[in-house]
C-alpha positions, 0 to 999 in steps of 0.5 A: 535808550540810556536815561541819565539822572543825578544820584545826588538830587535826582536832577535829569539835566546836565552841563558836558563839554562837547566839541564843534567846528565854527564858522568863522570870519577873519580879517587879512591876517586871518584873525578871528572877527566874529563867529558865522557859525557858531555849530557846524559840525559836532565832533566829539559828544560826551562819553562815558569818561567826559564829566558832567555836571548836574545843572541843579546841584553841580555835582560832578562825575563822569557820564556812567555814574549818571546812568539810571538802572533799568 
């Protein structure tokens, strides 16, 4: 299993985009009134190209350069 780790502060917790579907309720003109659901499916995980962002330091950089050598 990959492990990832912030060159910068040694941090092993991140901020990454992903992309969900959500369930939603509408009203008669099909404009969004609440969230049902805020994650039915997951569409796009990070990958190696998506930036992260360490959660203690924010550094920025892509995923790969988060990748702790074996």
């Amino acid at each position: 299993m990959k492990r990832y780790k912030c060159p910068k502060c040694g941090a092993n917790e991140f901020y990454v985009t992903a992309h969900v579907t959500q369930g939603w309720q509408v009203n008669e003109t099909g404009t969004f009134v609440a969230c049902s659901n805020e994650c039915m499916e997951v569409i796009h995980g990070p990958s190696d190209d998506d930036l992260w962002e360490c959660a203690v330091c924010a550094h920025i950089a892509p995923r790969h350069d988060f990748l702790q050598a074996r």
